[in-house]
C-alpha atoms as one frame of an Amber mdcrd trajectory, in Angstrom:
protein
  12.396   8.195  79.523   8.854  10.212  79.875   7.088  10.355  77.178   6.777
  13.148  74.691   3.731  15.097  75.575   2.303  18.410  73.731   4.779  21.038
  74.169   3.500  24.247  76.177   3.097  27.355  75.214   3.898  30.920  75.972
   0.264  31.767  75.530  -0.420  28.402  78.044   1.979  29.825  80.508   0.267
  33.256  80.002  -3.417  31.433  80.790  -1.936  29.298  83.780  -0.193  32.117
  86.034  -3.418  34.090  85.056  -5.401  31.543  86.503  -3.177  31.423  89.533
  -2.874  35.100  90.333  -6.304  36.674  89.133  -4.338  38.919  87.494  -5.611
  39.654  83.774  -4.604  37.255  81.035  -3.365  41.326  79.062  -1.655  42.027
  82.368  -0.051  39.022  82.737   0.981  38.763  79.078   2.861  41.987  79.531
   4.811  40.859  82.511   5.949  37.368  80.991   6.819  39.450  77.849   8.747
  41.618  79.967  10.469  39.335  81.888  11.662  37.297  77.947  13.006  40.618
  77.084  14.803  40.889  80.216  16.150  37.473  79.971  17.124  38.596  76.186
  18.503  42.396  76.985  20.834  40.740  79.500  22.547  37.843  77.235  22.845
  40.521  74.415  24.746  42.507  76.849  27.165  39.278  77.144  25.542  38.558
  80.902  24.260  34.958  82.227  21.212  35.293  84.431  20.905  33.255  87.520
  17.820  32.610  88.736  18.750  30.609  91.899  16.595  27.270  92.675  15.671
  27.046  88.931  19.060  27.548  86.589  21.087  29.833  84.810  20.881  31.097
  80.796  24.211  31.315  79.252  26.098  32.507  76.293  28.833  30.001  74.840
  31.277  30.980  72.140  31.160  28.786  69.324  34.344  28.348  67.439  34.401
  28.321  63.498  34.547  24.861  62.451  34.923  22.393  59.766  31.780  20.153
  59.314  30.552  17.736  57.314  27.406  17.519  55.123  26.108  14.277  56.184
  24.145  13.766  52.617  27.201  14.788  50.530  30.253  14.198  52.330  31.396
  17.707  51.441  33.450  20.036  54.177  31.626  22.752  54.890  33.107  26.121
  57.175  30.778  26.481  60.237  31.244  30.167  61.017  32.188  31.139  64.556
  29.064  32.442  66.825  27.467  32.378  70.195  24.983  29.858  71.430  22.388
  30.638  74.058  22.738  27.757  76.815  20.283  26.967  79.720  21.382  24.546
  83.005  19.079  23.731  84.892  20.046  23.627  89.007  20.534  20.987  90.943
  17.393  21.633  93.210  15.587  21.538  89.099  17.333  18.354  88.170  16.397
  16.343  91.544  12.630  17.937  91.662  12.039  16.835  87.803  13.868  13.432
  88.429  11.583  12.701  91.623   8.597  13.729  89.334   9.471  11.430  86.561
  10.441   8.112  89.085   7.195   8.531  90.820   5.039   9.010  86.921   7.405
   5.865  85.375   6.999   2.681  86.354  10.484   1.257  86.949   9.872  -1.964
  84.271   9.898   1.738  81.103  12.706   3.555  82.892  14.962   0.167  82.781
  16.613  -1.079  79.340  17.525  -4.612  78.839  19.453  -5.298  75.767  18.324
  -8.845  73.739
């Protein structure tokens, strides 16, 4: 597995497509912000988005549940709810998994046992 690098972002994304565009760092703010609420307007209306080559955002329905405090032992009732999901596509999945066998040497990606 990779390892963990610095996480990236929204104002990185914002300085990168910026960068990449000409476009203002305010303008292109706006349109990222835009296109989150979009993304968020359309899974609180109960729709998935598909953005084809890249994956889709989901809702799942979460059941209520019986859990189990790990430090206590004690049942506790998990109420029901909805869980926002993201799956990535296969053309994702095979770009990332080239990306990361050509960065890893094989010797980290394989696990020998004792």
């Amino acid at each position: 597995m990779a390892a963990v690098k610095g996480n990236i972002t929204k104002k990185d994304i914002v300085e990168d497509i910026s960068a990449r565009t000409g476009l203002t760092q305010v303008d292109t703010k706006a349109i990222v912000e835009c296109f989150l609420d979009s993304i968020i307007k359309a899974m609180s209306n109960g729709n998935n988005i598909e953005i084809r080559g890249f994956g889709r955002f989901k809702i799942k329905e979460r059941k209520e549940r019986l859990a189990r405090n790990p430090r206590t032992g004690e049942s506790v009732k998990v109420d029901a709810g909805i869980k926002p999901v993201f799956e990535a596509s296969r053309e994702l999945t095979k770009l990332l998994n080239d990306v990361v066998s050509d960065v890893i040497p094989e010797e980290m990606t394989t696990r020998t046992d004792g």
